[in-house]
C-alpha positions in Angstrom: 0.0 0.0 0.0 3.0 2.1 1.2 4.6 2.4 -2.7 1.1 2.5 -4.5 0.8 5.9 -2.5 3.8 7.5 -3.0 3.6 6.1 -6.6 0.0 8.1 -7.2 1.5 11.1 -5.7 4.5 10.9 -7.4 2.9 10.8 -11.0 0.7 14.0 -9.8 3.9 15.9 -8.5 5.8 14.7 -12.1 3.0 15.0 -14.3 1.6 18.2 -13.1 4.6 20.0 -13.3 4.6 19.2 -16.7 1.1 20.4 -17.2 -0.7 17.0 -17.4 -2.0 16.1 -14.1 -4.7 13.1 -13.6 -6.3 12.2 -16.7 -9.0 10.3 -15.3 -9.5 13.3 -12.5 -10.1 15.5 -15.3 -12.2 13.7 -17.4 -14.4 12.7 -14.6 -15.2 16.2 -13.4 -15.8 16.8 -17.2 -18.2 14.2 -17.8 -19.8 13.7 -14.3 -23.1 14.9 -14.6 -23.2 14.4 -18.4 -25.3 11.0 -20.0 -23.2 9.1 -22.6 -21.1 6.4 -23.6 -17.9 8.7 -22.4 -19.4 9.1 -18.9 -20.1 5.7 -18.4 -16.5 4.4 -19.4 -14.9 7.1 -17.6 -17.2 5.4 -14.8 -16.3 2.2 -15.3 -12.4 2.7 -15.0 -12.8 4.5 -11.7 -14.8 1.8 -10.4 -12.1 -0.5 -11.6 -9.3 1.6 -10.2 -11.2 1.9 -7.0 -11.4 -2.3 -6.6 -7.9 -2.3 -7.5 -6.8 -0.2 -4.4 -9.6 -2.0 -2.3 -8.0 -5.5 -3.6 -4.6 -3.9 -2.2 -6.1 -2.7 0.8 -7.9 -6.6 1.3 -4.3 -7.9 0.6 -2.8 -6.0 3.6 -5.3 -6.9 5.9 -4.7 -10.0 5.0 -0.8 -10.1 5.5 -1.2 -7.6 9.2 -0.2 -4.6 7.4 -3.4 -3.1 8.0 -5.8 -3.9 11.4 -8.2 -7.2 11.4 -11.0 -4.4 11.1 -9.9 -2.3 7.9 -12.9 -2.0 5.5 -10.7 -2.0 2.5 -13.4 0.3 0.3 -12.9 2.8 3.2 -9.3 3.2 2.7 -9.7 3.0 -1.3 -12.0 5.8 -1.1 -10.2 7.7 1.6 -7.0 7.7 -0.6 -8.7 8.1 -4.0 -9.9 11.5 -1.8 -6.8 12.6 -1.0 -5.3 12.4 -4.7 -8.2 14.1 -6.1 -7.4 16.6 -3.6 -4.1 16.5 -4.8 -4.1 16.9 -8.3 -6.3 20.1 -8.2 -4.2 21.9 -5.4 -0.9 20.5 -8.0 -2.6 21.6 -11.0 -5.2 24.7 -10.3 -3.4 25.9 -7.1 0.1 25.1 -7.9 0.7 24.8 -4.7 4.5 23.0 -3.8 3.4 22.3 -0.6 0.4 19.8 -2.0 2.5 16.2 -2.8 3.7 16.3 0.8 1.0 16.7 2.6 -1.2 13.9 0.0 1.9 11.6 1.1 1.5 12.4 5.2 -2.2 11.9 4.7 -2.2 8.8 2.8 0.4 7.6 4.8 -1.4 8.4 8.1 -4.9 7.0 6.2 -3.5 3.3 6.2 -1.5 3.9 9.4 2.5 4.1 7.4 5.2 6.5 9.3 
């Protein structure tokens, strides 16, 4: 879990710099509200992405990296929150600070030093 973290944040700190950010971010606050084909694919890979990380999260229960009583969607929709949060304080705010404080948060979020 530790790595996939500072893995996500890592591409948001690299790619935003570079002006690309989180496609899937962007397209998803594009398309939210809007009926289509487009929508519903850009639906079904967050869903995906999200049973990924809970799959991860189920994984480290599983091996004691993370307490008997996790709920693994919790913790995939805790961190998915925190790297939205992320990418728009990288990429509208351009704030520095932002990658650091996604890592402590994620970090804290599945109980990592």
């Amino acid at each position: 879990m530790l790595r996939l973290c500072d893995a996500w944040i890592d591409y948001l700190e690299h790619e935003g710099t570079a002006g690309g950010g989180c496609f899937l971010t962007a397209a998803a606050l594009e398309f939210d509200n809007r009926p289509g084909p487009v929508r519903d694919a850009i639906a079904d890979t967050a869903d995906r992405w999200l049973a990924h990380i809970g799959r991860l999260a189920a994984d480290a229960v599983e091996a004691g990296d993370l307490p008997s009583d996790t709920d693994p969607a919790q913790i995939a929709f805790e961190l998915n929150g925190i790297a939205m949060a992320a990418n728009q304080a990288v990429q509208l705010q351009r704030d520095p600070a932002a990658p650091q404080r996604a890592r402590r948060a994620m970090h804290r979020t599945i109980g990592a030093p």
